[in-house]
C-alpha positions as CSV (number, residue, x, y, z in Angstrom):
1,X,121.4,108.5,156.0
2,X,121.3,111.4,153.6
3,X,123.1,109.7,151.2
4,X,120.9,106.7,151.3
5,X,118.1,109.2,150.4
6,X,119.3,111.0,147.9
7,X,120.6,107.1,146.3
8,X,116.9,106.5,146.8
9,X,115.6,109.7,145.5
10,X,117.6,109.7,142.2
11,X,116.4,105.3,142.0
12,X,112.2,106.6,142.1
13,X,113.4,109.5,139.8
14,X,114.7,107.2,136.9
15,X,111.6,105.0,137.7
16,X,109.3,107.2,137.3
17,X,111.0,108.5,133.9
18,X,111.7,105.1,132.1
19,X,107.9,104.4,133.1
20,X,106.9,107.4,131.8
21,X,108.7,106.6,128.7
22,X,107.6,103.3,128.1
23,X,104.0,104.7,128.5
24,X,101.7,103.2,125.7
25,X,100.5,105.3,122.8
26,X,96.6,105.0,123.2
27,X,96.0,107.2,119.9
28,X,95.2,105.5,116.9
29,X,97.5,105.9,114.4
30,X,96.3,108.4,111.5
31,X,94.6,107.3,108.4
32,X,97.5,107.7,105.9
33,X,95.7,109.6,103.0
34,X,95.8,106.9,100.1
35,X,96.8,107.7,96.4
36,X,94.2,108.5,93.9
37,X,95.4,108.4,90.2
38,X,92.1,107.2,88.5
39,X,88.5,108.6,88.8
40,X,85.3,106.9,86.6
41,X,82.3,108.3,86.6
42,X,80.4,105.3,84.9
43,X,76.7,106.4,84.1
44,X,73.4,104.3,83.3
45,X,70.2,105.9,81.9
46,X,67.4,105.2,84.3
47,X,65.5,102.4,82.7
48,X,68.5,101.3,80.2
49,X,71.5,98.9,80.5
50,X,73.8,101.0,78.0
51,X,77.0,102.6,80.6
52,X,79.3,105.6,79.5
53,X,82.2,105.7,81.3
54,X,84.4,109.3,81.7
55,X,88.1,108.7,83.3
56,X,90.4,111.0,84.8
57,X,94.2,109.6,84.8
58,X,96.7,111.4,87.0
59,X,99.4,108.7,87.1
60,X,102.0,110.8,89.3
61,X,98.9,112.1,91.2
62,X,98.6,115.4,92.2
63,X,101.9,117.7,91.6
64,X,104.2,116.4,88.9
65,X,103.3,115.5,85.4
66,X,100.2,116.2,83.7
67,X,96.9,114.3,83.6
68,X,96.9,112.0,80.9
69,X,93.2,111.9,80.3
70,X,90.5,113.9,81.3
71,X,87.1,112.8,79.2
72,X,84.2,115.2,78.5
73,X,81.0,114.3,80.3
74,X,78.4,114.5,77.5
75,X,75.1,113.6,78.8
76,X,71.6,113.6,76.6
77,X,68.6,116.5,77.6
78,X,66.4,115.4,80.0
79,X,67.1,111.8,81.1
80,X,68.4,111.0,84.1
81,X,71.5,108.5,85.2
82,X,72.7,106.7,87.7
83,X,76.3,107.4,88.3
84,X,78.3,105.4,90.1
85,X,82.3,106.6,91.1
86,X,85.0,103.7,91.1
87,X,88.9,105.3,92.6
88,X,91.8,103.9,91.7
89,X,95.0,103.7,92.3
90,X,97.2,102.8,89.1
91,X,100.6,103.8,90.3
92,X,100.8,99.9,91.8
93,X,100.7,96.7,89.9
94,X,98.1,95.5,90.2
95,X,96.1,98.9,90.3
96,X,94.5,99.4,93.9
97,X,90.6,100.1,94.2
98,X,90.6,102.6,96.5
99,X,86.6,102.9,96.4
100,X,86.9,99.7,99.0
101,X,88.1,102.0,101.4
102,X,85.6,105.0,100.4
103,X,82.8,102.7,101.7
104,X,84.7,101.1,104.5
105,X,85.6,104.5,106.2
106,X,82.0,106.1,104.6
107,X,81.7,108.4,108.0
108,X,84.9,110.2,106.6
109,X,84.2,110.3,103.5
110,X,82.0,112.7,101.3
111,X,81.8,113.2,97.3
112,X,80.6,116.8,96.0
113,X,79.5,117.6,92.9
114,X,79.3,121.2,91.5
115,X,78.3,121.6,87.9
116,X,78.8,125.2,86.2
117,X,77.2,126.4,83.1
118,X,76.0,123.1,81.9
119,X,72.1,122.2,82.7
120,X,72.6,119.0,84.9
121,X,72.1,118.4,88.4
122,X,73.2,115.5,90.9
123,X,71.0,114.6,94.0
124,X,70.1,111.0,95.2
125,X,73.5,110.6,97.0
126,X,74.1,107.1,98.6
127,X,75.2,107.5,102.6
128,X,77.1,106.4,105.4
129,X,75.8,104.1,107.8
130,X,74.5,107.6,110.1
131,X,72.6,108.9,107.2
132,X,75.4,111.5,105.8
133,X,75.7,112.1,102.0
134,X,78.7,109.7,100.9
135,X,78.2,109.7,96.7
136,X,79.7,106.8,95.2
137,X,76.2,106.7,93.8
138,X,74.7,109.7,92.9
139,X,71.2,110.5,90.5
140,X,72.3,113.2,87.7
141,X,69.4,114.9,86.1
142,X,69.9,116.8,82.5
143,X,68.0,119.4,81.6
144,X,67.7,121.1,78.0
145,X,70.9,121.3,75.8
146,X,73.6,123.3,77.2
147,X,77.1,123.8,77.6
148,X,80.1,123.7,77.2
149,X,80.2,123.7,81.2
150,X,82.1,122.1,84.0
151,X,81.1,119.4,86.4
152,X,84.0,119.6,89.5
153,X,83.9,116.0,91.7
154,X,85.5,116.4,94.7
155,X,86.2,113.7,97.7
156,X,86.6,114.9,101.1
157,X,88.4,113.2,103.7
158,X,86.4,114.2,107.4
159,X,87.7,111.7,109.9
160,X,85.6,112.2,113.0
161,X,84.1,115.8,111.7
162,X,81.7,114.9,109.1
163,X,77.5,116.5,109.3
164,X,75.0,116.2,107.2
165,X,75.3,119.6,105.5
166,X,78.8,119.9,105.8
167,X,80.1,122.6,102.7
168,X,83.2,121.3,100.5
169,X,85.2,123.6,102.7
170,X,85.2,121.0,105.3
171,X,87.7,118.0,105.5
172,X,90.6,117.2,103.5
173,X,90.9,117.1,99.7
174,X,91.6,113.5,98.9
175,X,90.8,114.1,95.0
176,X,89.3,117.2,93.0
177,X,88.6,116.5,89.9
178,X,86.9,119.0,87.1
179,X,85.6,117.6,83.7
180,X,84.2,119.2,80.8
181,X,80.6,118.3,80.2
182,X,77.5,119.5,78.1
183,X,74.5,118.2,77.6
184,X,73.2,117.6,74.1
């Protein structure tokens, strides 16, 4: 009898692992952080149809080789643009529009935009569907001549964690991003 029990001991035992083992994964698998080579910043004077368009080109991405281009944002005083941010990634053929995704997954997403030493300021973010700042369009204001400055763009990656006045400090750096720009 005691070595029926411990037979029937050791049986529940193994059951009770392989079930355990064969358990289903109930997380969601992570959002793999996508590739960003290209950023344009592609800006309309309120009240005008004419565009300018800046580009960053990182074809390795981040690490590795140097950014092939990096254009100057050159705005003129006192006008105001509506800019609208278009990701790509040009390391595929055909080159992947990652600003699909941006607006997709908007609640874990965020765009800030921190100019230095150049007279031009960005408000008027678009949003996520809860009202958070998201940025793919933005309104940047120019003030009176000035520069030569910096504008730094910067998308965060805040799955699940994103407020309304989160700082840049929050989330994960998808892209960062710092272009020369005056106004003039």
């Amino acid at each position: 009898m005691k070595k029926q029990l411990s037979y029937l001991m050791a049986a529940l035992m193994m059951v009770t692992f392989v079930a355990t083992g064969c358990k289903k994964d109930d997380k969601e698998p992570e959002n793999e952080e996508e590739l960003i080579t290209t950023l344009k910043l592609t800006f309309t004077e309120v009240g005008g149809t004419a565009t300018t368009t800046v580009t960053f080109k990182d074809a390795d991405g981040p690490g590795g080789n140097a950014p092939t281009q990096n254009d100057q944002i050159v705005l003129a005083p006192n006008k105001q643009y509506n800019c609208t941010i278009q990701a790509l990634d040009e390391s595929k053929s055909p080159a992947e529009d990652i600003t699909a995704e941006i607006i997709k997954e908007a609640n874990d997403h965020q765009f800030y935009f921190a100019p230095s030493g150049v007279n031009i300021t960005v408000n008027g973010l678009n949003t996520d569907p809860n009202g958070r700042p998201l940025g793919v369009t933005s309104r940047w204001n120019s003030g009176a001549a000035s520069g030569p400055g910096t504008v730094k763009v910067t998308l965060k990656h805040k799955p699940g964690a994103k407020g309304a006045n989160d700082p840049v400090t929050v989330g994960e750096t998808d892209i960062e991003v710092t272009f020369a720009a005056r106004v003039q």
